[in-house]
C-alpha positions as CSV (number, residue, x, y, z in Angstrom):
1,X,0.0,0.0,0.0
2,X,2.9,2.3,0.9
3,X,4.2,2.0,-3.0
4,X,0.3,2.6,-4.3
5,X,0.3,6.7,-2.4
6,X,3.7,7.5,-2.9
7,X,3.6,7.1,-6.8
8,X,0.7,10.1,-7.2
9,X,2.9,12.5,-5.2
10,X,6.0,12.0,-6.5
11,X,4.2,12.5,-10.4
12,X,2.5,15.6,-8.5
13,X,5.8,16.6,-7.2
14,X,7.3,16.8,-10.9
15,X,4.6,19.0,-12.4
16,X,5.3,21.3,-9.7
17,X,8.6,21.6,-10.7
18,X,8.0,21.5,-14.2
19,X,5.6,24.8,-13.6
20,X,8.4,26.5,-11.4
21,X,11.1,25.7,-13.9
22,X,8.5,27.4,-16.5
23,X,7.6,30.2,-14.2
24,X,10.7,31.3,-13.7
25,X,12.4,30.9,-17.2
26,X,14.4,27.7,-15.9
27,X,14.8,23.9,-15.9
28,X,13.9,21.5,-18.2
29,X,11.4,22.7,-20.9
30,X,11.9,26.2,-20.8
31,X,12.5,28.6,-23.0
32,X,11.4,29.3,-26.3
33,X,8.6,26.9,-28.2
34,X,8.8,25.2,-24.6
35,X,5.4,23.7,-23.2
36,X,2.2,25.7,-22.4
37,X,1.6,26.5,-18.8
38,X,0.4,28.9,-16.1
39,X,3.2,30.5,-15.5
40,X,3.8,31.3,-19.3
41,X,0.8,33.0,-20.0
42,X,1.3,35.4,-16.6
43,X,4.8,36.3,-18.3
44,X,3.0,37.4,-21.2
45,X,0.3,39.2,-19.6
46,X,3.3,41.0,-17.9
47,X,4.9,42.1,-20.4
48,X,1.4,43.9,-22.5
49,X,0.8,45.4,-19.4
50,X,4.1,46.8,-19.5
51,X,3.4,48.0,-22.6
52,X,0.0,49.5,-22.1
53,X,2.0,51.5,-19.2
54,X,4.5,52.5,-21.3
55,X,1.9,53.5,-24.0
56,X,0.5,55.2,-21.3
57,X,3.2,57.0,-19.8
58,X,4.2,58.6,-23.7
59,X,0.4,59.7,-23.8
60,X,0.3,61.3,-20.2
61,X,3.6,63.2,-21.7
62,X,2.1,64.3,-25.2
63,X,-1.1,65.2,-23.3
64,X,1.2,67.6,-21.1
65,X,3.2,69.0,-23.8
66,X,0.3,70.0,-26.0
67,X,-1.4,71.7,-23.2
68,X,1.5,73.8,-22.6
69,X,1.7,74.7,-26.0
70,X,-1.8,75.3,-26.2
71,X,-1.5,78.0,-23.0
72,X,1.7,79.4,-24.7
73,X,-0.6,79.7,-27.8
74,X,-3.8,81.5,-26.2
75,X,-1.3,84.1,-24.5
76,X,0.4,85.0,-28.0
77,X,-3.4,85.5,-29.4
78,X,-4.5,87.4,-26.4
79,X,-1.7,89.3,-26.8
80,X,-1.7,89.8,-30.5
81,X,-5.7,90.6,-29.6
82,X,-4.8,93.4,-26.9
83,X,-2.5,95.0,-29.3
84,X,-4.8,96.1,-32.0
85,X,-8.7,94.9,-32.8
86,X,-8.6,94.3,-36.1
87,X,-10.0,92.4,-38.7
88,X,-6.5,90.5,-39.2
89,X,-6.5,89.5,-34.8
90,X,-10.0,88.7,-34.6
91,X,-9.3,86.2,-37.7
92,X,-6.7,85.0,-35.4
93,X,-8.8,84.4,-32.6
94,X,-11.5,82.9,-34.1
95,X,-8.9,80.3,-35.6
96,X,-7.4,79.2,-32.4
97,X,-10.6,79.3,-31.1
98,X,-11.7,76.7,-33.8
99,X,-7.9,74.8,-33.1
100,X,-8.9,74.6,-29.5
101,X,-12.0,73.0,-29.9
102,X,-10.7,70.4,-31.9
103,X,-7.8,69.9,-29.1
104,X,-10.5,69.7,-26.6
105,X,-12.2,66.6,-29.0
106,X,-8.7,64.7,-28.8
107,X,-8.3,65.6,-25.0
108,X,-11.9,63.8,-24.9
109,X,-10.4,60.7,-26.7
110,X,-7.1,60.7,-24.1
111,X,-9.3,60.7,-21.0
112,X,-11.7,57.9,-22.3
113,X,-8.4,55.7,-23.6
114,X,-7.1,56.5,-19.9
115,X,-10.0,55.2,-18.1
116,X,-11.3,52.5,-20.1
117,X,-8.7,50.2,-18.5
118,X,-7.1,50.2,-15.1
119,X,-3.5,49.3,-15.4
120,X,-2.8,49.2,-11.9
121,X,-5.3,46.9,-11.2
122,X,-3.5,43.5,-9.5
123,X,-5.5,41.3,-11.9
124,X,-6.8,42.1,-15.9
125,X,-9.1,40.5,-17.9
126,X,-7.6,38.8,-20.9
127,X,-6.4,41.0,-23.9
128,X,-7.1,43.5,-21.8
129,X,-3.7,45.5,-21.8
130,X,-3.3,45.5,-25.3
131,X,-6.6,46.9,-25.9
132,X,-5.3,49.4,-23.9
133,X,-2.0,50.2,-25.0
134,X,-3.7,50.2,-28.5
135,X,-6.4,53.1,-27.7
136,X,-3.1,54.7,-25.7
137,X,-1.4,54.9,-28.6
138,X,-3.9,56.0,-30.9
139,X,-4.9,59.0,-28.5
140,X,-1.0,59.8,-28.4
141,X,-0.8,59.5,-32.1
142,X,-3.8,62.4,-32.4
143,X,-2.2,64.5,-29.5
144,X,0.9,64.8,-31.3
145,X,-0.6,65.9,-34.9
146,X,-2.5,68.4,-32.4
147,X,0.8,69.4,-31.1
148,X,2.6,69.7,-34.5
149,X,-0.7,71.5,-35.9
150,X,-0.6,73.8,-32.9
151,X,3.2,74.6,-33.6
152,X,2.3,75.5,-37.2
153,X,-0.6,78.1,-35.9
154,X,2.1,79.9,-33.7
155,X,4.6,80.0,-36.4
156,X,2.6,82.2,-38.6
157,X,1.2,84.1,-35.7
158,X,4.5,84.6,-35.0
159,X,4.7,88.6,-37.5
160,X,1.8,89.4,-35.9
161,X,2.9,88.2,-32.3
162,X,6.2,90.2,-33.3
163,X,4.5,93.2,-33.7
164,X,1.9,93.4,-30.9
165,X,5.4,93.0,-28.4
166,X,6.7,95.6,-30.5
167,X,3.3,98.0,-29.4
168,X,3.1,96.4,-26.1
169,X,6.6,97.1,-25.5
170,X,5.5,101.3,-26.0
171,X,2.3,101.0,-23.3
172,X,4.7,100.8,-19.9
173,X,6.5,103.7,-20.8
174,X,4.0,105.7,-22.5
175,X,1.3,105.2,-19.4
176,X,4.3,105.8,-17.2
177,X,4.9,109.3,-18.7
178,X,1.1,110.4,-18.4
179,X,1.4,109.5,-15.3
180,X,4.6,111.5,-14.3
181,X,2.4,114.5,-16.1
182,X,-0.4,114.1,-13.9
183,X,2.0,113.5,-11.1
184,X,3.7,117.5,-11.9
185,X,0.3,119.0,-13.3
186,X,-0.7,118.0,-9.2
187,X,2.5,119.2,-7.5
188,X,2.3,122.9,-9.3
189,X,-1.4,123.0,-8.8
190,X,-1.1,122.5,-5.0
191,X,1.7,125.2,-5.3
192,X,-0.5,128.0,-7.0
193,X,-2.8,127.1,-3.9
194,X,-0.4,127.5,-1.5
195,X,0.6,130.9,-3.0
196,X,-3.4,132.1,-2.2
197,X,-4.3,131.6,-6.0
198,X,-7.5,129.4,-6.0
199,X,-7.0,128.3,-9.6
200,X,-10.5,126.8,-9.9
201,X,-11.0,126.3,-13.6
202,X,-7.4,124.6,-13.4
203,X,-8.8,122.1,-10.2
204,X,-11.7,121.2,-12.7
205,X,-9.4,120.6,-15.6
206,X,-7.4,118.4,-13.8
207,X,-10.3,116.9,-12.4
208,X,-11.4,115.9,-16.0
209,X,-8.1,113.4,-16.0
210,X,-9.4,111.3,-13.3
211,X,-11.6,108.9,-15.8
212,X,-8.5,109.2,-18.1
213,X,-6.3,107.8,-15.2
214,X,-8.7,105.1,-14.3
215,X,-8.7,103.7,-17.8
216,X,-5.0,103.9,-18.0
217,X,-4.6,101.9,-14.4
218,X,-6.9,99.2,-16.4
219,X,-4.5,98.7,-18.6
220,X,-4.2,97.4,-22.4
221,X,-5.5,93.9,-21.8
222,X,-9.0,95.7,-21.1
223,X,-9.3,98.9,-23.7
224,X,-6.5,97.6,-26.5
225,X,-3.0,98.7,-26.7
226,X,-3.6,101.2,-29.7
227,X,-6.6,102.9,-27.7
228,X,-4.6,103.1,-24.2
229,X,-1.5,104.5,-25.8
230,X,-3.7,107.4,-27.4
231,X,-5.1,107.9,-24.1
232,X,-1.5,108.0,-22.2
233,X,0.0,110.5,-25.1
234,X,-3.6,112.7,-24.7
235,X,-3.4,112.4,-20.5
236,X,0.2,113.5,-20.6
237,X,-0.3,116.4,-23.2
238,X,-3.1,117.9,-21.2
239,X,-1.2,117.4,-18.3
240,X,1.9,119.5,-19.6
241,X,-0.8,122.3,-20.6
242,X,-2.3,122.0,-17.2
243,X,1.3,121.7,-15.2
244,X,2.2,124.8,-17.5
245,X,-1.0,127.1,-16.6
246,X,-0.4,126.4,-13.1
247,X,3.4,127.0,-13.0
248,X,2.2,130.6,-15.1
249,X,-0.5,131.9,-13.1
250,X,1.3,133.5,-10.3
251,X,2.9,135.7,-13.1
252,X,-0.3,136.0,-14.7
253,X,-1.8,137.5,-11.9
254,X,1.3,140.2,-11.7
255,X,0.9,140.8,-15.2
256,X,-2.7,141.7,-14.7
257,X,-2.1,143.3,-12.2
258,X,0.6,145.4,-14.2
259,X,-2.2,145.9,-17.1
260,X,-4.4,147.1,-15.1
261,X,-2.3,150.1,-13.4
262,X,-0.9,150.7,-16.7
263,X,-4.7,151.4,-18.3
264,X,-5.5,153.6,-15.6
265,X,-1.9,155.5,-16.3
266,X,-3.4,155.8,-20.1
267,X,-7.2,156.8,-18.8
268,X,-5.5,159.6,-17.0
269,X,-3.2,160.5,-20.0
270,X,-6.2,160.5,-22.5
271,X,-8.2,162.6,-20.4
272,X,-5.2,165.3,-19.7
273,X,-4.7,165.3,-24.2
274,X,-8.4,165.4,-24.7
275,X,-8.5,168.7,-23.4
276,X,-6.8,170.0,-26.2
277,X,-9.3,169.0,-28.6
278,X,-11.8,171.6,-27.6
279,X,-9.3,174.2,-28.5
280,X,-7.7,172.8,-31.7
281,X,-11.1,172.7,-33.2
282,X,-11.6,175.9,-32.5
283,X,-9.0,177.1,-34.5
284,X,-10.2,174.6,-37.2
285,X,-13.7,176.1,-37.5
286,X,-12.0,179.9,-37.5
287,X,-9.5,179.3,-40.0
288,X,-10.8,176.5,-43.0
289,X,-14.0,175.9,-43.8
290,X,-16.4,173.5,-42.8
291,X,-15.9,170.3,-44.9
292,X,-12.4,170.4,-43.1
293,X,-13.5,169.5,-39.6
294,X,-17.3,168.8,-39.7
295,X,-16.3,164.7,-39.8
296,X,-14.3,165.7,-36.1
297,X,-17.3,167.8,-34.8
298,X,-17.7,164.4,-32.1
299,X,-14.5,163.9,-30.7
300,X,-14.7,165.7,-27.7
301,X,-18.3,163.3,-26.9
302,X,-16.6,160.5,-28.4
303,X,-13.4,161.0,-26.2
304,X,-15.3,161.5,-22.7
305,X,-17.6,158.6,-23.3
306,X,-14.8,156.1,-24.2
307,X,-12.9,157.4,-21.0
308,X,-16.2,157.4,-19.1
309,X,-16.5,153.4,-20.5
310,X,-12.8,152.8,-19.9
311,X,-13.2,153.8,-16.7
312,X,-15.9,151.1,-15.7
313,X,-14.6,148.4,-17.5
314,X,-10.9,148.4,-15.8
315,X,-13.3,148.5,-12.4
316,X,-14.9,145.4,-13.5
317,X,-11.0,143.8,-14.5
318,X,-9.8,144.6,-11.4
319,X,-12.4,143.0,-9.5
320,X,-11.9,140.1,-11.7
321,X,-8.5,139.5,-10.9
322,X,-9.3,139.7,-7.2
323,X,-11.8,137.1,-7.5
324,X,-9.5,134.9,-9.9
325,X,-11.8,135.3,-12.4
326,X,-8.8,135.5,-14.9
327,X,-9.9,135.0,-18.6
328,X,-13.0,137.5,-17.7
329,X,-10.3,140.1,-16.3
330,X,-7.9,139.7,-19.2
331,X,-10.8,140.1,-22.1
332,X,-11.7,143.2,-19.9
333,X,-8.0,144.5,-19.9
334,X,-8.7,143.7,-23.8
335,X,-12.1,146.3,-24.2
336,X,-10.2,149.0,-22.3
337,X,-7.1,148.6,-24.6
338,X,-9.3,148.8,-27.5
339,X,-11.4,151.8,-26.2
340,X,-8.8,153.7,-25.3
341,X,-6.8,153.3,-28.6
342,X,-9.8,154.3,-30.7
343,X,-10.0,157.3,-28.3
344,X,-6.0,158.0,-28.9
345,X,-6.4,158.0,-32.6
346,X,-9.5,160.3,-32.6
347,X,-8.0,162.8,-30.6
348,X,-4.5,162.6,-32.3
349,X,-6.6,162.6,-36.0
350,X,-7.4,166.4,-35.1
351,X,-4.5,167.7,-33.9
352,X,-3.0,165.7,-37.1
353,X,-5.6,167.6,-39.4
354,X,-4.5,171.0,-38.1
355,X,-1.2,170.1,-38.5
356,X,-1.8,169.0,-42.2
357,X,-4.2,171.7,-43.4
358,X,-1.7,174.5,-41.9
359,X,1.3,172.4,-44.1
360,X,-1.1,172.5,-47.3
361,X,-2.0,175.9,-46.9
362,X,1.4,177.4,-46.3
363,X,2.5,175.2,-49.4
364,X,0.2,173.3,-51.3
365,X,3.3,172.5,-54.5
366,X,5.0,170.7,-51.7
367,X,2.1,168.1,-51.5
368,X,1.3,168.4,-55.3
369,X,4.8,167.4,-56.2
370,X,5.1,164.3,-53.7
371,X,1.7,162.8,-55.3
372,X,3.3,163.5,-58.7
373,X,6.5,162.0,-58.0
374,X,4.8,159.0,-56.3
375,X,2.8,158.4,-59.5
376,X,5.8,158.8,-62.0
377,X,7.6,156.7,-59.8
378,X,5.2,154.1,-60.6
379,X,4.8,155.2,-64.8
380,X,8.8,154.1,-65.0
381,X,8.2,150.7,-63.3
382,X,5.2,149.7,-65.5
383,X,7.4,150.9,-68.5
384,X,10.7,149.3,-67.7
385,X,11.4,146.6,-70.3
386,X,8.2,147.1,-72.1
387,X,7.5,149.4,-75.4
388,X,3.7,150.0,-74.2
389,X,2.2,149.2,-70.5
390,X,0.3,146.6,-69.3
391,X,-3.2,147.4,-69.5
392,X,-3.5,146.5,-65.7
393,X,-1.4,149.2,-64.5
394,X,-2.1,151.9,-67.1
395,X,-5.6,152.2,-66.5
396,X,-5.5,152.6,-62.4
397,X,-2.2,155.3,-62.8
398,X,-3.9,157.5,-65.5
399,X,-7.2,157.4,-63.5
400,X,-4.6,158.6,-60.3
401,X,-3.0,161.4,-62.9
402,X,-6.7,162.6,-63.5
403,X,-6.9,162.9,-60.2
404,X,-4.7,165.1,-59.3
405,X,-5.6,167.9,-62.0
406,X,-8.7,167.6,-61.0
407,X,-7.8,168.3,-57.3
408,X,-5.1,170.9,-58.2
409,X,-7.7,172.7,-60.0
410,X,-9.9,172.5,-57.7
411,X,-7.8,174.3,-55.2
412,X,-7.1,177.1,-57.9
413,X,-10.3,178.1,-58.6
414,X,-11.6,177.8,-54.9
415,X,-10.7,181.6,-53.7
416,X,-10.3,182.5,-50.1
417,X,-11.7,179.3,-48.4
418,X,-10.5,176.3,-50.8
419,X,-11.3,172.9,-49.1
420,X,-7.9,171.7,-48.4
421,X,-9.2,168.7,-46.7
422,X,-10.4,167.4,-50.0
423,X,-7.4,168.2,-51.7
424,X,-5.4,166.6,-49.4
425,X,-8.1,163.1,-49.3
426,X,-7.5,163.2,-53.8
427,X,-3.6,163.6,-53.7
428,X,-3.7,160.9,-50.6
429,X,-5.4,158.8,-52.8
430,X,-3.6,159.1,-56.1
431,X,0.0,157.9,-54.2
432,X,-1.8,155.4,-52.6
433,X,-3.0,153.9,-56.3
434,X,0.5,154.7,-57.4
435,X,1.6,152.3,-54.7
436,X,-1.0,149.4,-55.5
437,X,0.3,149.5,-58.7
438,X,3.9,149.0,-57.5
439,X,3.2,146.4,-55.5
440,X,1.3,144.5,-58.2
441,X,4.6,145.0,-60.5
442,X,6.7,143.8,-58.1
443,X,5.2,141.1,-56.7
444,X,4.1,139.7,-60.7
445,X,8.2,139.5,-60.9
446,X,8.8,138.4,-57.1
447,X,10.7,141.9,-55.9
448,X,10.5,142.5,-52.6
């Protein structure tokens, strides 16, 4: 009986070293084309896991790489985007936007190829891992044509990358300057404040930058680079004015105040002069006749009532500069200025007239002879280099020759009150035809 039991164990014995020896790649039988067994099959089932991991591994990789690329991509249209709205980067965007859709479809495919089979599970069903390292591979195989169609997006975004740096590259310094502007425009404002100037229209200017300044602080990303850098050069322009106004108006307000005591230096001088005009038309009315000073009869009124309005208005500037009300005191200081110069000429026209009609009556040839010479002064030029004139400039000089005779004979034939005043106005006006006409000559042939 002992030989009957020890013959099945020492068979069972041998197939258990059989499957070690085929386990373990050793013994008798092993090796390749060696017997079927357990222990084969678990090597093979090994090594396509190992290959599903590996498949794995070189997807998990391209998946990482073409999601960089794709975040290195989106900032280069964002950018290209920011720098100028145009038709050329919204063609861009809606590109990569059509790019990135189709890289979210193969991200799809990666995540379902990822979890349709756990690799690090201890046991798999059978075929199991190359199933797997086939739809591994696949979804790598798409994520790298992804990849290399990414690249080829970026490499011909890449001029228009190049130039939105290029504009982004202006926006730090540019908003940094407007700021700097608004930083001095500030600093000199506070100092006109400090000097007792209130300076409000130049508070509410500045004021008006605040919005300005907001957008800036916003930055490009939000309102474009093209749009921002406008706004930092227009900021920092009206800043400079605004910095420049402030720095000025403590000078402004001396030079007002300079205007103003000069005016009233000029009121008082045109009223001391106008009280010569009384008397100089007196000895016009006694000595020519009427048609020589009837046009003057309203100096005198003219001449109180522009003081009398001078007067006022450099009131009203003065209290304008001591409110700060400064462009209503200097367009005052203007009205007085003009006043007061019409009132100047007026007065000065009739101690001029005097002074004329006494020249004309104690000579008249002496005025004759300057129109004369004006207008034969004028004959010679339209004659030089020419055998007959040019129509153009004989016509207005003869009509001026006309006018003198006329005038000269005028004055003969007048007897004891001639009108010298229109003799004068005729002669006056043939040398100032005689001068047209010289001036047309000379500028036809560019003399100056």
């Amino acid at each position: 009986m002992a030989e009957v039991v020890l013959a099945p164990l020492a068979v069972a014995g041998v197939l258990t070293a059989v499957a070690l020896a085929s386990f373990s790649g050793s013994g008798p039988g092993s090796g390749p084309g060696a017997g079927g067994g357990r222990g084969w099959w678990r090597g093979r089932s090994d090594g396509q896991r190992a290959e599903a991991l590996a498949a794995r591994d070189a997807a998990q990789q391209a998946f990482y790489e073409l999601d960089s690329a794709q975040r290195e991509v989106e900032i280069a249209v964002e950018t290209v985007r920011a720098a100028e709205e145009n038709a050329t980067s919204r063609q861009a965007l809606a590109d990569f936007q059509g790019l990135s859709a189709r890289i979210d479809q193969v991200n799809v495919g990666y995540l379902a190829a990822l979890d349709a089979c756990d690799l690090d599970a201890p046991e798999l069903p059978p075929g199991a891992a190359g199933q797997a390292r086939q739809r591994l591979e696949q979804a790598r195989n798409e994520l790298a044509a992804k990849q290399t169609e990414l690249d080829n997006f970026l490499r011909r975004l890449q001029p228009l990358l190049d130039h939105a740096e290029a504009q982004l590259i202006r926006v730090t310094p540019a908003v940094a300057k407007a700021k700097q502007a608004l930083l001095g425009a500030s600093g000199a404002l506070d100092a006109v404040r400090a000097a007792g100037l209130r300076a409000d229209d130049l508070a509410a200017r500045l004021a008006e930058l605040a919005p300005e300044l907001t957008k800036l602080n916003e930055g490009a990303a939000r309102h474009g680079v093209a749009a921002t850098l406008a706004r930092a050069e227009e900021v920092a322009r009206r800043a400079d004015a605004l910095r420049v106004s402030s720095e000025q108006l403590p000078e402004r307000a001396r030079e007002i105040d300079r205007r103003v005591a000069s005016l009233r230096t000029r009121i008082q001088a045109l009223e001391t002069k106008s009280g010569s005009v009384e008397p100089t038309l007196s000895e016009l009315r006694r000595r020519f006749s009427a048609a020589c000073w009837q046009d003057l009869q309203r100096v005198p009124q003219q001449t109180a009532e522009a003081v009398r309005t001078a007067q006022a208005k450099l009131t009203e500037a003065a209290t304008a500069r001591d409110e700060q009300r400064w462009p209503d005191a200097t367009a005052l200081i203007g009205t007085v200025r003009a006043l007061l110069e019409t009132a100047d000429g007026s007065v000065a026209a009739v101690a001029d007239r005097l002074r004329r009609l006494n020249e004309v009556e104690r000579d008249p040839q002496q005025e004759i002879q300057q129109a004369r010479f004006a207008v034969r002064d004028a004959q010679r030029l339209a004659m030089a280099g020419r055998q007959t004139p040019d129509p153009r400039h004989a016509g207005p000089l003869d009509a001026a020759v006309g006018r003198m005779d006329r005038a000269v004979a005028s004055l003969e034939s007048a007897g004891r009150h001639p009108d010298y005043w229109q003799f004068l106005t005729e002669l006056d006006a043939a040398r100032e035809t005689a001068a047209q006409v010289v001036a047309m000559i000379r500028g036809a042939h560019g003399i100056h």
